[in-house]
BAKOLDO-90244 format. One record per atom (N, C-alpha, C): residue number from 1; residue in one letter; atom name; x negated, y, z negated. Coordinates in steps of 0.05 Angstrom, whole numbers, always signed. Atoms other than C-alpha are relative to their C-alpha. Example, Ala and Ser with C-alpha at 12.3 -4.5 7.8 and 13.67 -1.06 7.14 Angstrom:
BEGIN
{atom 1; "a"; "N"; {-18; -24; +0}} {atom 1; "a"; "CA"; {-246; -90; -156}} {atom 1; "a"; "C"; {-18; +24; +0}} {atom 2; "s"; "N"; {+16; -24; +1}} {atom 2; "s"; "CA"; {-273; -21; -143}} {atom 2; "s"; "C"; {+15; +22; -14}} 
//
This chain:
BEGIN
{atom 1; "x"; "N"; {+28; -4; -8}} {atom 1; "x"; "CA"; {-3864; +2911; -4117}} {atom 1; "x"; "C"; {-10; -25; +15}} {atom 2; "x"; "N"; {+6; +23; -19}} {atom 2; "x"; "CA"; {-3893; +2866; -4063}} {atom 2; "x"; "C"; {-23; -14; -16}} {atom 3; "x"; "N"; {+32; +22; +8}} {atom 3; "x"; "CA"; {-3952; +2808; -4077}} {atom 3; "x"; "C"; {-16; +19; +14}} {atom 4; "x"; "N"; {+21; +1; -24}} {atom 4; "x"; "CA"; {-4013; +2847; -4051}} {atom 4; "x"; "C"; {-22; -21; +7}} {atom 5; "x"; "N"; {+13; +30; -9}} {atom 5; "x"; "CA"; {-4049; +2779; -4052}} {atom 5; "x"; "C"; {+11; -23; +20}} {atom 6; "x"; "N"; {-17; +4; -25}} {atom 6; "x"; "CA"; {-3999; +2755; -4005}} {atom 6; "x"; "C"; {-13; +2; +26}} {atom 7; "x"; "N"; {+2; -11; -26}} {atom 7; "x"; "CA"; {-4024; +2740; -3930}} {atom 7; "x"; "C"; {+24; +9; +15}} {atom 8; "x"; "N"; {-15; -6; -11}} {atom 8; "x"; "CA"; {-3997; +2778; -3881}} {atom 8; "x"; "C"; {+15; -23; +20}} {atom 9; "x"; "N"; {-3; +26; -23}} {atom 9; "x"; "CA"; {-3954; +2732; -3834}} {atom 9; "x"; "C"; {-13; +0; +23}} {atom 10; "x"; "N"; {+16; -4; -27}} {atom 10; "x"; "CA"; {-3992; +2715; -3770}} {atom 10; "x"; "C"; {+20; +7; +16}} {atom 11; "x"; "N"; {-9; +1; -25}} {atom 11; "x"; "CA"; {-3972; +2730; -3705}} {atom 11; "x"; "C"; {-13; -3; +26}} {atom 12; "x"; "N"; {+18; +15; -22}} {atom 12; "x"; "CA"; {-3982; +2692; -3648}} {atom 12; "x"; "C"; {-3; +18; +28}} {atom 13; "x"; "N"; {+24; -6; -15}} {atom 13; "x"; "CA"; {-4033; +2712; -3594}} {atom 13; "x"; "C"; {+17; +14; +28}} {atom 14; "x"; "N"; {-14; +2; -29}} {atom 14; "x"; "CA"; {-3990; +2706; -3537}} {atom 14; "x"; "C"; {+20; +15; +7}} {atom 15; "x"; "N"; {-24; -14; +3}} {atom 15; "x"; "CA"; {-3928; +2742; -3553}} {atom 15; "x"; "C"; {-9; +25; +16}} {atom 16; "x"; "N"; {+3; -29; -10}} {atom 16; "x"; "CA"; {-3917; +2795; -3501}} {atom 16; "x"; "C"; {-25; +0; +21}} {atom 17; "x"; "N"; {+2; +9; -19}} {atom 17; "x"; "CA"; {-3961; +2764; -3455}} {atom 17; "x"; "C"; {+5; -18; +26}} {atom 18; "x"; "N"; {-14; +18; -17}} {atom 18; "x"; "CA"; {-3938; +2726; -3385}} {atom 18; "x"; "C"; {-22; -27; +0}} {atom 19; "x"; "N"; {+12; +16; -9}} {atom 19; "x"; "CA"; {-3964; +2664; -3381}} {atom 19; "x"; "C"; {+4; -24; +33}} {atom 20; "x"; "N"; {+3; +14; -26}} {atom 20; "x"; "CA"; {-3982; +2635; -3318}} {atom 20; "x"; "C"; {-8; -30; +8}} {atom 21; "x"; "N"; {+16; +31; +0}} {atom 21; "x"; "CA"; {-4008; +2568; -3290}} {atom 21; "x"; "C"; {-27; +13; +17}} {atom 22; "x"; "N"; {+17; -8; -7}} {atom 22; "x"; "CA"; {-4048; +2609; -3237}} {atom 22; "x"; "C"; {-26; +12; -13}} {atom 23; "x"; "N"; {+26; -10; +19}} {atom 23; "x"; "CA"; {-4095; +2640; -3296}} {atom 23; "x"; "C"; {+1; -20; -15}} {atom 24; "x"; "N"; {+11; +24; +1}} {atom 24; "x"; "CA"; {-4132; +2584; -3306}} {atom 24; "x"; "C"; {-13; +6; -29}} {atom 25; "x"; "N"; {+24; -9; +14}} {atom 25; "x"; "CA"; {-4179; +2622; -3348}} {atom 25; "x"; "C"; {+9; -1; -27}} {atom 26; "x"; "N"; {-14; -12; +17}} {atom 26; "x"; "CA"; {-4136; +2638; -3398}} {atom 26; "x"; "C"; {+8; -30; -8}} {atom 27; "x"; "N"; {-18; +24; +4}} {atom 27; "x"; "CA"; {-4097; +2564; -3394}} {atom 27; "x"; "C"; {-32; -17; -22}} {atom 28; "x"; "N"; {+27; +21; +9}} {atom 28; "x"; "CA"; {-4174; +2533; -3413}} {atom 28; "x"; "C"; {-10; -2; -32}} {atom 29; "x"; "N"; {+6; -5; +20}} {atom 29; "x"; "CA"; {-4174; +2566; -3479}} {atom 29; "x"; "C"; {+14; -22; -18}} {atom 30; "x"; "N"; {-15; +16; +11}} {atom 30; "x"; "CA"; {-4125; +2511; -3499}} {atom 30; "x"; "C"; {+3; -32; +0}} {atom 31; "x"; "N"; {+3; +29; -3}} {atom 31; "x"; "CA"; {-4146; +2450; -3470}} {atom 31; "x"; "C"; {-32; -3; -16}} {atom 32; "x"; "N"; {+27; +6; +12}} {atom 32; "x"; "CA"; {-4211; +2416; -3506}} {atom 32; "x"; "C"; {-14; -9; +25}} {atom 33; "x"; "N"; {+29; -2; -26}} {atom 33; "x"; "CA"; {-4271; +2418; -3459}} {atom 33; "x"; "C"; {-7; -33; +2}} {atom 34; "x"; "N"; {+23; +29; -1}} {atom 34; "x"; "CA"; {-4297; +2344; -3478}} {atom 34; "x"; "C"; {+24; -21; +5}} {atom 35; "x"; "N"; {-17; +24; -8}} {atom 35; "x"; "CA"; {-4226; +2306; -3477}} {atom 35; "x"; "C"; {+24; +8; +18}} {atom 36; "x"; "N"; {-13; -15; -24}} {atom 36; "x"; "CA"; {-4187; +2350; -3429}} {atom 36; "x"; "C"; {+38; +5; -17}} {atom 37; "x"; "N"; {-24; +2; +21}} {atom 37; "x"; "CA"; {-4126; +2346; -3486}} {atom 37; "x"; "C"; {+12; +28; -4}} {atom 38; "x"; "N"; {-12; -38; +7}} {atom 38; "x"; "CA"; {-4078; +2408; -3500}} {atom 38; "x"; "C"; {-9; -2; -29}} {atom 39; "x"; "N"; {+3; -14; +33}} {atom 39; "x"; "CA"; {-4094; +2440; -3575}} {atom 39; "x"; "C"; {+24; -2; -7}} {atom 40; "x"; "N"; {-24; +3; -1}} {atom 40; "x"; "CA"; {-4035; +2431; -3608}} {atom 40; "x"; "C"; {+4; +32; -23}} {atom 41; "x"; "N"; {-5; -25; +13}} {atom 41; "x"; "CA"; {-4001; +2496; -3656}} {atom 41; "x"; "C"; {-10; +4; -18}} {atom 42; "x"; "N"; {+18; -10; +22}} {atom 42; "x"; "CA"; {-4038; +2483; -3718}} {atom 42; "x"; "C"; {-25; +9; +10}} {atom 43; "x"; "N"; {+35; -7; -20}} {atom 43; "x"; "CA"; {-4106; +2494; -3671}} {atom 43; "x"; "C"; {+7; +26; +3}} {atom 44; "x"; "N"; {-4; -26; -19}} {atom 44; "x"; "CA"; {-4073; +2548; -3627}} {atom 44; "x"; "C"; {+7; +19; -12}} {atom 45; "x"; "N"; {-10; -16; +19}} {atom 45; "x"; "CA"; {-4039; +2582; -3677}} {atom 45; "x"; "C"; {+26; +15; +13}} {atom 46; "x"; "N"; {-16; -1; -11}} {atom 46; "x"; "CA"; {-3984; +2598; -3623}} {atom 46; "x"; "C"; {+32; -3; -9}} {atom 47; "x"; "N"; {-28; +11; +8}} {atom 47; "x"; "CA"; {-3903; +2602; -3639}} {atom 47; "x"; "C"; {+5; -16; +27}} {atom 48; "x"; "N"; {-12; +26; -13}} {atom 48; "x"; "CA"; {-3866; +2546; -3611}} {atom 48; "x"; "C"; {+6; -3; +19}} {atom 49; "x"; "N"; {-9; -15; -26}} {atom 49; "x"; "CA"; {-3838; +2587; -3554}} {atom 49; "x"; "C"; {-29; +0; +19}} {atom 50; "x"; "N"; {+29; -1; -10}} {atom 50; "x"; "CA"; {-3907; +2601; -3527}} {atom 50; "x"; "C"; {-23; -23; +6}} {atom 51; "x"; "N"; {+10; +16; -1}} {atom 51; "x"; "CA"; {-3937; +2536; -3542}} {atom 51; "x"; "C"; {+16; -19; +30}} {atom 52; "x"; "N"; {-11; +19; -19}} {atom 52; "x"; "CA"; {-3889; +2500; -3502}} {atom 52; "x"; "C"; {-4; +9; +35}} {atom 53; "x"; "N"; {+7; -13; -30}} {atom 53; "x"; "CA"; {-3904; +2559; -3437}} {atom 53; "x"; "C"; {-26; -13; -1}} {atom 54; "x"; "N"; {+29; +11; -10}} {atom 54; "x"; "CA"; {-3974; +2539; -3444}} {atom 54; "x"; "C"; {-1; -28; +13}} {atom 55; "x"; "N"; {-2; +27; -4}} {atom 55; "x"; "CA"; {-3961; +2470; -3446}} {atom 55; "x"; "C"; {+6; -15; +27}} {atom 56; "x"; "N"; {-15; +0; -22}} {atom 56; "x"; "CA"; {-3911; +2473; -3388}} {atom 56; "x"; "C"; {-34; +13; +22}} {atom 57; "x"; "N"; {+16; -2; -4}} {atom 57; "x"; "CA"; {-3962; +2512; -3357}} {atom 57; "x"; "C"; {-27; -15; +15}} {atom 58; "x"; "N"; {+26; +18; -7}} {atom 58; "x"; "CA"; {-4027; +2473; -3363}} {atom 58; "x"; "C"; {+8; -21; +19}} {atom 59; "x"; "N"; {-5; +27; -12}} {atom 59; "x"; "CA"; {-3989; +2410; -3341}} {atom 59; "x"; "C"; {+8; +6; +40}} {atom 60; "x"; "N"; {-7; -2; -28}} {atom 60; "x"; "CA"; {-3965; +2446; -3278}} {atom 60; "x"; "C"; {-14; +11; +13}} {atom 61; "x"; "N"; {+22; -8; -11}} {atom 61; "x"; "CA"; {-4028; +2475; -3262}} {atom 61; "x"; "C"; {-18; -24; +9}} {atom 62; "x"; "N"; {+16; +28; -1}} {atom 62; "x"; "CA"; {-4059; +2400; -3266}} {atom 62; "x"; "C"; {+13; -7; +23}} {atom 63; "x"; "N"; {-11; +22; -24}} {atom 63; "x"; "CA"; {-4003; +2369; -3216}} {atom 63; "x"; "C"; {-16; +31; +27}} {atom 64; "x"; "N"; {-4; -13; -14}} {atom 64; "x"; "CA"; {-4017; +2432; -3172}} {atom 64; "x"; "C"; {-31; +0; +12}} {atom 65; "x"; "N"; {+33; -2; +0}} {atom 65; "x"; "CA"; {-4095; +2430; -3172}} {atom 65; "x"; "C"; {-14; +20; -7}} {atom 66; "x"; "N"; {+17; -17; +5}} {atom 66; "x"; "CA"; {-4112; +2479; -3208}} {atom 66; "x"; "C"; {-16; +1; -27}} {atom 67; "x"; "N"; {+13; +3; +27}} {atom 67; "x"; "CA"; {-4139; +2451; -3273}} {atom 67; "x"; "C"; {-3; -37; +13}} {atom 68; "x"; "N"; {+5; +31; +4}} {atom 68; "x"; "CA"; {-4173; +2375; -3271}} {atom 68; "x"; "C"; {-21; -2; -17}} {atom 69; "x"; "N"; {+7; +8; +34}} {atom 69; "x"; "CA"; {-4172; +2357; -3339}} {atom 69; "x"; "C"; {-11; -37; +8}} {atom 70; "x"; "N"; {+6; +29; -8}} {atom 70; "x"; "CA"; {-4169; +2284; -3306}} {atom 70; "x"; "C"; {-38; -12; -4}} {atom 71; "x"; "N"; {+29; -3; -9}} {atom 71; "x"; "CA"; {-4249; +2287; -3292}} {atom 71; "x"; "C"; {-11; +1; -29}} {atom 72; "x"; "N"; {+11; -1; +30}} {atom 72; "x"; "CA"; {-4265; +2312; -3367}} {atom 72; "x"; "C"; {+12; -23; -15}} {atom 73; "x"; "N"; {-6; +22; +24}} {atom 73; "x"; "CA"; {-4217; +2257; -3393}} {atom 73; "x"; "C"; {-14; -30; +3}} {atom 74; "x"; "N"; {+8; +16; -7}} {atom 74; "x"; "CA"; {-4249; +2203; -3357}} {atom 74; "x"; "C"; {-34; -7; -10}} {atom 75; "x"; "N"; {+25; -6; +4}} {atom 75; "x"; "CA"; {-4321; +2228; -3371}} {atom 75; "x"; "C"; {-10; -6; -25}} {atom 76; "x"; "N"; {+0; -1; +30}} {atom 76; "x"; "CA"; {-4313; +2229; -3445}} {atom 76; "x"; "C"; {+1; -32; -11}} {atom 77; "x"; "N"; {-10; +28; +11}} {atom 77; "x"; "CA"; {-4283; +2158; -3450}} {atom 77; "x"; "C"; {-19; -22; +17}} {atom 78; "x"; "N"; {+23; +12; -5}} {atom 78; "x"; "CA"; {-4335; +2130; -3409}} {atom 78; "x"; "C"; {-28; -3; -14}} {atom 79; "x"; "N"; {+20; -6; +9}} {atom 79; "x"; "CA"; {-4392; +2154; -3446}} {atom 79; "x"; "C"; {+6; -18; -32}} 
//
């Protein structure tokens, strides 16, 4: 007989979606707004596989110009 007080295992968010660098929108949910920082997997709740596309991702969306985290990281540490 199973625990029914037992959580179910999670499953992460992403699975079975493509991640892009061009959807920005989507990449933003992962960086923090005030220090421009990726979330890391205990935040995101993401498997490992997924974490690391985002990651990849974000970072190649930054060299490419399509995310400047640069501007929020600067902003924050000034203040």
């Amino acid at each position: 007989m199973e625990n029914p007080y037992k959580d179910p295992p999670k499953k992460c968010v992403l699975c079975g979606i493509n991640v892009d660098y061009k959807n920005v929108q989507l990449l933003s949910q992962f960086v923090s707004p005030h220090t421009g920082c990726i979330y890391g997997r205990h935040i995101t709740g993401l498997c490992n596989k997924k974490q690391k596309e985002v990651t990849k991702a974000i970072k190649r969306a930054h060299v490419l110009g399509g995310r400047d985290d640069a501007a929020a990281l600067t902003s924050s540490v000034r203040d």
